[in-house]
Jmol script that loads the backbone (N, CA, C; Angstrom):
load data "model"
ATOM      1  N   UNK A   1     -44.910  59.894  26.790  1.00  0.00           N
ATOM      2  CA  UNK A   1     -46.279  60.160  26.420  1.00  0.00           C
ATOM      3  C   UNK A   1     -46.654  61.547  26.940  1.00  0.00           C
ATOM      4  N   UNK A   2     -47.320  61.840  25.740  1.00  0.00           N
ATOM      5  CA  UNK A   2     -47.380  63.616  26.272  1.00  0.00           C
ATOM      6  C   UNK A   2     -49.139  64.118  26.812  1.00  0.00           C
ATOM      7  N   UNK A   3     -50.132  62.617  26.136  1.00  0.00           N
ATOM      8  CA  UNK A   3     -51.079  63.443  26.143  1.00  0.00           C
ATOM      9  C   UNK A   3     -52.344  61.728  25.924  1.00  0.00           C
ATOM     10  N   UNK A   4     -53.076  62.002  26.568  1.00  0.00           N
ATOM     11  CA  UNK A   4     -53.995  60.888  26.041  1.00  0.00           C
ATOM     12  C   UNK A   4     -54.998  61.328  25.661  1.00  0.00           C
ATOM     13  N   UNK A   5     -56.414  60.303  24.773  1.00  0.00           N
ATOM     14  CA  UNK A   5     -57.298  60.349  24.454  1.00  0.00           C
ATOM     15  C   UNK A   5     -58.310  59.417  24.593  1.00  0.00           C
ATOM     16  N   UNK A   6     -59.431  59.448  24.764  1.00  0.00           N
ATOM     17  CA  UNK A   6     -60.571  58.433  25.332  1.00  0.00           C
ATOM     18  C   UNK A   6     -60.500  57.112  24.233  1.00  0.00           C
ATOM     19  N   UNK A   7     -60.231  57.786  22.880  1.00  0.00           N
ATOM     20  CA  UNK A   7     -60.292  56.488  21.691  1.00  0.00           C
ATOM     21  C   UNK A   7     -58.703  55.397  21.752  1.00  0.00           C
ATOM     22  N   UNK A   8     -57.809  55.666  23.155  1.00  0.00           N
ATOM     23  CA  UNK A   8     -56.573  55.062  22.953  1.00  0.00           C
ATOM     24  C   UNK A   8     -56.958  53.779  24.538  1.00  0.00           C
ATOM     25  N   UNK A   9     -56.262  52.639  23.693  1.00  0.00           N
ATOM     26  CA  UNK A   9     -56.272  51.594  23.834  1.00  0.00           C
ATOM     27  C   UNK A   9     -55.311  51.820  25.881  1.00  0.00           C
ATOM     28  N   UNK A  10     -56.113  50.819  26.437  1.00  0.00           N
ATOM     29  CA  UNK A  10     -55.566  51.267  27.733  1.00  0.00           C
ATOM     30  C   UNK A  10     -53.748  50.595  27.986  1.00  0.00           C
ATOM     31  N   UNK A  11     -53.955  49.411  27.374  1.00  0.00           N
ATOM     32  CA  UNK A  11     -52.699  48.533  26.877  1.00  0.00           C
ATOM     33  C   UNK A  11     -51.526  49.659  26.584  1.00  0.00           C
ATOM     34  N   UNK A  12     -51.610  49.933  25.496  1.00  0.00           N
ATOM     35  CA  UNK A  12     -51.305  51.182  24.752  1.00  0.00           C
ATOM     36  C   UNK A  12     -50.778  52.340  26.009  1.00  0.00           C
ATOM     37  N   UNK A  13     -51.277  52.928  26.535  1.00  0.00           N
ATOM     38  CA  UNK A  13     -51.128  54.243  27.380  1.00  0.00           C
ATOM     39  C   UNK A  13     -50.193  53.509  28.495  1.00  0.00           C
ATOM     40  N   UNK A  14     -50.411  52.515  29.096  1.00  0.00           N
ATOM     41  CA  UNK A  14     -49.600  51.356  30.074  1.00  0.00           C
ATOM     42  C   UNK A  14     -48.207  51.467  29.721  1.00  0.00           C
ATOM     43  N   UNK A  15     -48.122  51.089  28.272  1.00  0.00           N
ATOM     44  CA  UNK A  15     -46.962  51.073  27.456  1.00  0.00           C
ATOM     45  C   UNK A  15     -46.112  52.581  27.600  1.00  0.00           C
ATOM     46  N   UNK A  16     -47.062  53.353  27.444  1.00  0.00           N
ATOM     47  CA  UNK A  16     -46.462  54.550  27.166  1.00  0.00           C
ATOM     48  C   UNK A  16     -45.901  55.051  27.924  1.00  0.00           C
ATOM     49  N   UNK A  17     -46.147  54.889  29.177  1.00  0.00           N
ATOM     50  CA  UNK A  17     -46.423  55.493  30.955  1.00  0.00           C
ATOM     51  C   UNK A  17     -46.541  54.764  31.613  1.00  0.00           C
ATOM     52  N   UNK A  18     -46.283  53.897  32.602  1.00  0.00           N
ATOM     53  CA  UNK A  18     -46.796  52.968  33.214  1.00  0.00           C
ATOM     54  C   UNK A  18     -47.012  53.687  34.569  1.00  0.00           C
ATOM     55  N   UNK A  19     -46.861  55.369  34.690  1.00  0.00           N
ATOM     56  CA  UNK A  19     -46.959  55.900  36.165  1.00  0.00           C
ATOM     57  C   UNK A  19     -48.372  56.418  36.185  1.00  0.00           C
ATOM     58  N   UNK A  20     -49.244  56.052  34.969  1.00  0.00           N
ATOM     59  CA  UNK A  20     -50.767  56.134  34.582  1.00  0.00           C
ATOM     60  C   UNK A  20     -51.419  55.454  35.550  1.00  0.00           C
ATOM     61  N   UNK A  21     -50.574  53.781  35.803  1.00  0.00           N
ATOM     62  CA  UNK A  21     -51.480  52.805  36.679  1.00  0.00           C
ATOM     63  C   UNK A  21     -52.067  53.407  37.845  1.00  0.00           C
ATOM     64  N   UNK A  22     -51.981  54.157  38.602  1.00  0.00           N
ATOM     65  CA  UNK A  22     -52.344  54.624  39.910  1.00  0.00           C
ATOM     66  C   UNK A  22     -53.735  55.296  39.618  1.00  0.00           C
ATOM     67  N   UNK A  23     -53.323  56.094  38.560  1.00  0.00           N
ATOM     68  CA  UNK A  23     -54.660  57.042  38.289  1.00  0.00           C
ATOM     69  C   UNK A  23     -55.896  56.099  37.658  1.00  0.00           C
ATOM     70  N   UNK A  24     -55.353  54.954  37.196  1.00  0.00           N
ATOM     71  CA  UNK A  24     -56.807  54.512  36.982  1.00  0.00           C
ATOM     72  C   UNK A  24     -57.073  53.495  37.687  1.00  0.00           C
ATOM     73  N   UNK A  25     -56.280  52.795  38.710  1.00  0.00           N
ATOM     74  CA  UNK A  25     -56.642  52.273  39.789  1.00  0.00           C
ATOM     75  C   UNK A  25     -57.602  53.168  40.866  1.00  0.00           C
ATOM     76  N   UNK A  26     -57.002  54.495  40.717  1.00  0.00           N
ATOM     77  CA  UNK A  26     -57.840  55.006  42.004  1.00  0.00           C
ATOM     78  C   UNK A  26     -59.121  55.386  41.355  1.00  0.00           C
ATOM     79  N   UNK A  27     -59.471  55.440  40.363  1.00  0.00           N
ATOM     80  CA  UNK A  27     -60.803  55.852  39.496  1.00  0.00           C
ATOM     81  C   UNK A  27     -61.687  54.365  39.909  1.00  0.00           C
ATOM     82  N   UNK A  28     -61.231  53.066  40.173  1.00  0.00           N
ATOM     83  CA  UNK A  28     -61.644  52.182  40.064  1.00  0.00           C
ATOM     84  C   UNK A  28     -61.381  50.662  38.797  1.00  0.00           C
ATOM     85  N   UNK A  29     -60.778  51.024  38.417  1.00  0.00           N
ATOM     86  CA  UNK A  29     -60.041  50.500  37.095  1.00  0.00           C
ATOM     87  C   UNK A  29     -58.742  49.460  37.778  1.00  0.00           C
ATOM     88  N   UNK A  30     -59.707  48.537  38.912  1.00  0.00           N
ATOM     89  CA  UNK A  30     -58.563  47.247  39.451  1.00  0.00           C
ATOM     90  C   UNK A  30     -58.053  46.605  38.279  1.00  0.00           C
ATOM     91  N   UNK A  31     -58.671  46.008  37.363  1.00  0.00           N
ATOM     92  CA  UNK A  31     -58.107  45.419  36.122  1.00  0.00           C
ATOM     93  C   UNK A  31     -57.412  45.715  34.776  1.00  0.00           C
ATOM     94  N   UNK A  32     -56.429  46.754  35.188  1.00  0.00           N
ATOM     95  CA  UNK A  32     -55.861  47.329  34.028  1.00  0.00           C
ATOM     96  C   UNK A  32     -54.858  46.068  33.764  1.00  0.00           C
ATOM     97  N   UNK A  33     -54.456  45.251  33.862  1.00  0.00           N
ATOM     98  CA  UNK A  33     -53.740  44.201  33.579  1.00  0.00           C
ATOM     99  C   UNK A  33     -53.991  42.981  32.887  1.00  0.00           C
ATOM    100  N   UNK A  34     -55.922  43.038  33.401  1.00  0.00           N
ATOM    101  CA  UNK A  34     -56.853  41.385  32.419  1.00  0.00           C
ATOM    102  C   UNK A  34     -56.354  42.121  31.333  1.00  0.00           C
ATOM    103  N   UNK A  35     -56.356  40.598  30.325  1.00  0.00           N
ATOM    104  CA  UNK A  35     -56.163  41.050  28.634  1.00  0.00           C
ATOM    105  C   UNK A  35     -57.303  41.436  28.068  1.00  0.00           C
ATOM    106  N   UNK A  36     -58.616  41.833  28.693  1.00  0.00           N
ATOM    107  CA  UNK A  36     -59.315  43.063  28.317  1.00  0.00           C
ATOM    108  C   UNK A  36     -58.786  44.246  27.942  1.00  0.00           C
ATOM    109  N   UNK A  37     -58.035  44.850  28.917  1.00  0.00           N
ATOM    110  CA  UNK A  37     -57.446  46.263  29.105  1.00  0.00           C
ATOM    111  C   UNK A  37     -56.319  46.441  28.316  1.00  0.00           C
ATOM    112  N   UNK A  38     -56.058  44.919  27.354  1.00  0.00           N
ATOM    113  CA  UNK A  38     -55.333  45.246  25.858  1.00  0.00           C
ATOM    114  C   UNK A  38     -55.632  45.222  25.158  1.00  0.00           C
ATOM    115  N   UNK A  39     -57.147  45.493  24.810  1.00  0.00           N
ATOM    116  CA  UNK A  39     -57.364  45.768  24.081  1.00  0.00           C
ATOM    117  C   UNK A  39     -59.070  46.681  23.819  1.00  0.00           C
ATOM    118  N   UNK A  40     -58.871  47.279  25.020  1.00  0.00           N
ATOM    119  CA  UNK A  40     -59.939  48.041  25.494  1.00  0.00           C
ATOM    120  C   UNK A  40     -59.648  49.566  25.107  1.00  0.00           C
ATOM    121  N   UNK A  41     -60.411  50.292  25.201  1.00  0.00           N
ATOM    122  CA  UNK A  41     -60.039  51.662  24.581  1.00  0.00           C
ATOM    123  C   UNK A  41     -59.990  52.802  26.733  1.00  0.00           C
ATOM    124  N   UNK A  42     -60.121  53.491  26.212  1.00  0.00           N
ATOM    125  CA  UNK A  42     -59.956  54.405  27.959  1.00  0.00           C
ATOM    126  C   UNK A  42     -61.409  54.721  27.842  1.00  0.00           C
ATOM    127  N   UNK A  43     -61.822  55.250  26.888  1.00  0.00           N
ATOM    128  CA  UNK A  43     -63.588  55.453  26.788  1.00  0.00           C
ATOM    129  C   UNK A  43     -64.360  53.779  27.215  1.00  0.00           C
ATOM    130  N   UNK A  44     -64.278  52.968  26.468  1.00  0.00           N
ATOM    131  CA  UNK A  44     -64.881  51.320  26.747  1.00  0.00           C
ATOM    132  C   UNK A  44     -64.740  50.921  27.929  1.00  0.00           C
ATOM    133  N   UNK A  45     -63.698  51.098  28.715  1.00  0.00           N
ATOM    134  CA  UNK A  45     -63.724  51.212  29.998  1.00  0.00           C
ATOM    135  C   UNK A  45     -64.202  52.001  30.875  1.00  0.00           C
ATOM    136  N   UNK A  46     -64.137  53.156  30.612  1.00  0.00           N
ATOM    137  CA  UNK A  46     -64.686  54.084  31.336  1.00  0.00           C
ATOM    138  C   UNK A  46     -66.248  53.773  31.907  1.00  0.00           C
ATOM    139  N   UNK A  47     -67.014  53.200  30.033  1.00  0.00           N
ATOM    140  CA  UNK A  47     -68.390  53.246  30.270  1.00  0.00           C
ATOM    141  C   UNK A  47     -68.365  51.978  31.126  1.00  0.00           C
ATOM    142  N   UNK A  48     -67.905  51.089  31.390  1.00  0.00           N
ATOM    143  CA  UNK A  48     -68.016  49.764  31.899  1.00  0.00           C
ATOM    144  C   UNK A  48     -68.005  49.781  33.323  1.00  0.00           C
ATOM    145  N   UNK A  49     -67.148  50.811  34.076  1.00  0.00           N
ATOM    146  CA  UNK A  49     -66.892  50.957  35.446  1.00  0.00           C
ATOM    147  C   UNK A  49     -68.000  52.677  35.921  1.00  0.00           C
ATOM    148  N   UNK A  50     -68.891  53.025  35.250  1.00  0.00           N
ATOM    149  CA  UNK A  50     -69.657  53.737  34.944  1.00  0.00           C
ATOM    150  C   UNK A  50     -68.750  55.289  35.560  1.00  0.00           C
ATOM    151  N   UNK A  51     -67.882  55.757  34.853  1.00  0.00           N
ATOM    152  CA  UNK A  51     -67.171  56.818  35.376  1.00  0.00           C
ATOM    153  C   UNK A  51     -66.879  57.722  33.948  1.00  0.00           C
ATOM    154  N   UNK A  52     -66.847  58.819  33.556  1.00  0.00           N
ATOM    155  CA  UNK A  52     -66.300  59.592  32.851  1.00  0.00           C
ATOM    156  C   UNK A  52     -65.942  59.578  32.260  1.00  0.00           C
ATOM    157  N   UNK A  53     -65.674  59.264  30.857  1.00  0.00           N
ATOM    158  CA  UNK A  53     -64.307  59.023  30.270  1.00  0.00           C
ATOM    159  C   UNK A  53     -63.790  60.457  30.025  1.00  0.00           C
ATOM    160  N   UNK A  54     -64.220  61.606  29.657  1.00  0.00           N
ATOM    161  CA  UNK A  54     -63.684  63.013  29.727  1.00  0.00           C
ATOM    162  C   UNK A  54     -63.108  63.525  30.994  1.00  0.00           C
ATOM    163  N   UNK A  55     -64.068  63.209  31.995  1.00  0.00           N
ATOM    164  CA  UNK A  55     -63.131  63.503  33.235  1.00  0.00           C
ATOM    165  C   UNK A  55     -61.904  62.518  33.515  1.00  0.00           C
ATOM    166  N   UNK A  56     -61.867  61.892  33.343  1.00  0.00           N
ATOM    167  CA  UNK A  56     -60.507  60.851  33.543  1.00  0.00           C
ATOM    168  C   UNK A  56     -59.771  61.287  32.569  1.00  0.00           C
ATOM    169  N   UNK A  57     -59.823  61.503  31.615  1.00  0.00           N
ATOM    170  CA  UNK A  57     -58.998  61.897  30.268  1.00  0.00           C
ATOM    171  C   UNK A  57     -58.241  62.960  30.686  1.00  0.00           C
ATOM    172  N   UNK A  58     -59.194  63.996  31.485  1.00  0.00           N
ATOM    173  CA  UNK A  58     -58.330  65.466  32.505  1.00  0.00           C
ATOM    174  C   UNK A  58     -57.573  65.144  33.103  1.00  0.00           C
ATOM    175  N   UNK A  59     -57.971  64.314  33.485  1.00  0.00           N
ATOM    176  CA  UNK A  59     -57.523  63.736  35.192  1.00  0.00           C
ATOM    177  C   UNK A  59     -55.730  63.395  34.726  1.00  0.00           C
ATOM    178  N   UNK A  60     -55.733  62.403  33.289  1.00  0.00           N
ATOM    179  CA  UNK A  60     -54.837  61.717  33.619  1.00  0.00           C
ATOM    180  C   UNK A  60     -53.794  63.033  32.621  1.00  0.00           C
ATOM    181  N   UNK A  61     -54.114  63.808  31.804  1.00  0.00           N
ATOM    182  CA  UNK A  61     -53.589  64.623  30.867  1.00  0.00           C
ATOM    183  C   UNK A  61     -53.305  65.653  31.913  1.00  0.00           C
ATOM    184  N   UNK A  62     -53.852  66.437  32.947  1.00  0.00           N
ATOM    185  CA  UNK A  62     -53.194  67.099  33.821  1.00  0.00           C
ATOM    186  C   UNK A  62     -51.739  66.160  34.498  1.00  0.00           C
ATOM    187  N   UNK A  63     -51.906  64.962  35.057  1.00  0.00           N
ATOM    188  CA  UNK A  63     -51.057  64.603  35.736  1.00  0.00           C
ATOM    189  C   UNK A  63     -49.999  64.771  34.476  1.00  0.00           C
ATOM    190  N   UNK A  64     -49.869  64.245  33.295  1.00  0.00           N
ATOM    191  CA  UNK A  64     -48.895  64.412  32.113  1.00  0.00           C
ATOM    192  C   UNK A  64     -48.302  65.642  32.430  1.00  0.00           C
ATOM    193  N   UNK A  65     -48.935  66.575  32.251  1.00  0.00           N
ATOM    194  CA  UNK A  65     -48.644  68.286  32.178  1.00  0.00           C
ATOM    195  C   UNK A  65     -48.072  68.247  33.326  1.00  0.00           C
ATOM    196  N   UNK A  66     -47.922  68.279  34.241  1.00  0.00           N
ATOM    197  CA  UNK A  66     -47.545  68.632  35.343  1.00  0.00           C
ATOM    198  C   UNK A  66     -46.062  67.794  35.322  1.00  0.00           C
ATOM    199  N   UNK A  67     -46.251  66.342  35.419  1.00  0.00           N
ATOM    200  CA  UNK A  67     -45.461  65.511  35.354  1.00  0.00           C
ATOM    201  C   UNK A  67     -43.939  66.076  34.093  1.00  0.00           C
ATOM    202  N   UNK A  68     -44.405  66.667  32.815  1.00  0.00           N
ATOM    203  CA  UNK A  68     -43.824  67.307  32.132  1.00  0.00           C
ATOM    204  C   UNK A  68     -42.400  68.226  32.324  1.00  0.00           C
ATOM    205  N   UNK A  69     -43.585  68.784  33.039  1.00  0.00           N
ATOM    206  CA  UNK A  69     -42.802  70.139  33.631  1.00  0.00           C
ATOM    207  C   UNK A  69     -42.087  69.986  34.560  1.00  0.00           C
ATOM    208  N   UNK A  70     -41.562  68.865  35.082  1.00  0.00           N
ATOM    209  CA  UNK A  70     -40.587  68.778  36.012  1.00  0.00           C
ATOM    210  C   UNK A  70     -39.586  68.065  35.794  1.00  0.00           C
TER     211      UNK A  70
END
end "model"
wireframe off; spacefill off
backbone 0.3
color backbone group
């Protein structure tokens, strides 16, 4: 996975990456595992745990980039 977006399913990105889990645990996102979060988007969550969804979207697309490049 090279890159995420707020409209992608959190299930989905899990799948893609599973070295994602940390970053949205530490945002507050304990339940990336209920079968909510398969079928939740990264924005729907976001608004639910009242945090960013653009800043997290950085958050987790820098770690990609970086992660990339090595």
């Amino acid at each position: 996975m090279n890159k995420v977006d707020k409209s992608m399913i959190i299930g989905d990105i899990l799948r893609g990456d599973a070295t994602i889990a940390p970053i949205l645990m530490a945002a507050g996102m304990h339940c990336i595992g209920c079968p909510s979060a398969q079928g939740e988007s990264l924005e729907q969550a976001a608004m639910v745990h009242g945090l960013d969804a653009d800043q997290l979207v950085a958050r987790i697309n820098d770690y990609l980039a970086v992660k990339e490049q090595k």
